[in-house]
Structures are given as structure tokens and as C-alpha cells.
C-alpha positions as CSV (number, residue, x, y, z in Angstrom):
1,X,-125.1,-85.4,107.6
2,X,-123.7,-87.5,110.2
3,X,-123.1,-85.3,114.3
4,X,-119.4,-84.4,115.0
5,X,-120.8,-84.6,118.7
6,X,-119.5,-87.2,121.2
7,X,-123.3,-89.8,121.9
8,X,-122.9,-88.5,125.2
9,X,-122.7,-84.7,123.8
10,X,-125.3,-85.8,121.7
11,X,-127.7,-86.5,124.4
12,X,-127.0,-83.7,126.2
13,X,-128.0,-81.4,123.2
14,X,-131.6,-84.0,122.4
15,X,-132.3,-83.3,126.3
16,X,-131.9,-80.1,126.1
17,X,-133.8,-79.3,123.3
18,X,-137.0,-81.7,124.5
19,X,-136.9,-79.4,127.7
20,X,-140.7,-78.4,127.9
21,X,-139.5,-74.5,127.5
22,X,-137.7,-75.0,124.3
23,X,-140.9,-76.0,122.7
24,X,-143.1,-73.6,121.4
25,X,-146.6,-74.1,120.2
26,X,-146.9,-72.6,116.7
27,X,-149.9,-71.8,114.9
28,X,-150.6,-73.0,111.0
29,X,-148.9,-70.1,108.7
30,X,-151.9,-68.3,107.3
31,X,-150.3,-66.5,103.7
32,X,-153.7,-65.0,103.3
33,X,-153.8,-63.1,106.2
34,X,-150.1,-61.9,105.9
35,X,-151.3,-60.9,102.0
36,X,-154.3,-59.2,103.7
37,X,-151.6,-57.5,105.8
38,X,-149.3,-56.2,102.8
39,X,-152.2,-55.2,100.6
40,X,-153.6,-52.7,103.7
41,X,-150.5,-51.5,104.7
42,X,-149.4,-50.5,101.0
43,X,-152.9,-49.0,100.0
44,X,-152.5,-47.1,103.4
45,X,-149.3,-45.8,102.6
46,X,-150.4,-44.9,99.4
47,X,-153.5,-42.9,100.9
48,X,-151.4,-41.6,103.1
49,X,-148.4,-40.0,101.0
50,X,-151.2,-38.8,98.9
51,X,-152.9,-36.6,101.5
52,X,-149.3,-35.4,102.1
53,X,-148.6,-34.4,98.6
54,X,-151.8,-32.4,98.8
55,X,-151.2,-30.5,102.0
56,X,-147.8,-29.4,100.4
57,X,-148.3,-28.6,97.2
């Protein structure tokens, strides 16, 4: 897909974008972990509704 910019728009927007506080370090995306995350927070939950349940019934 070819820019509808102007180059010199263009090169305003490339500058503007290599400016050292528009680029953010990013760590590799660990799925793992965020599985980890999911399957703790949903057993938790669990655990959790279930000791509710008991105290009101």
C-alpha cells in the first residue's frame, strides 16, 4: 500500500517516529507465563466462589 503523504510529510512522520521516546524496549512474549497466569487466576476463582458457597449455604 503505497502513503497518501506528501515525501516531505512523509519524513516528518519517519522522524518522528525514530525519536528515541517513541521507541520502547519490549521483552520476548512469554505464552507460558501468561497460561501460568490464566490457570491460577481461574483455579483461584474457583477456590474462591467455593468457600463462598459454603459460608452461605
Amino acid at each position: 500500500m503505497s502513503s497518501r503523504l506528501s515525501p516531505d510529510d512523509q519524513k516528518r512522520v519517519d522522524q518522528y517516529l525514530s525519536a528515541p521516546q517513541h521507541q520502547v524496549p519490549r521483552q520476548p512474549f512469554k505464552l507460558w507465563r501468561l497460561l501460568l497466569i490464566i490457570f491460577v487466576v481461574v483455579i483461584g476463582l474457583g477456590l474462591l466462589s467455593r468457600l463462598l458457597s459454603r459460608l452461605v449455604l
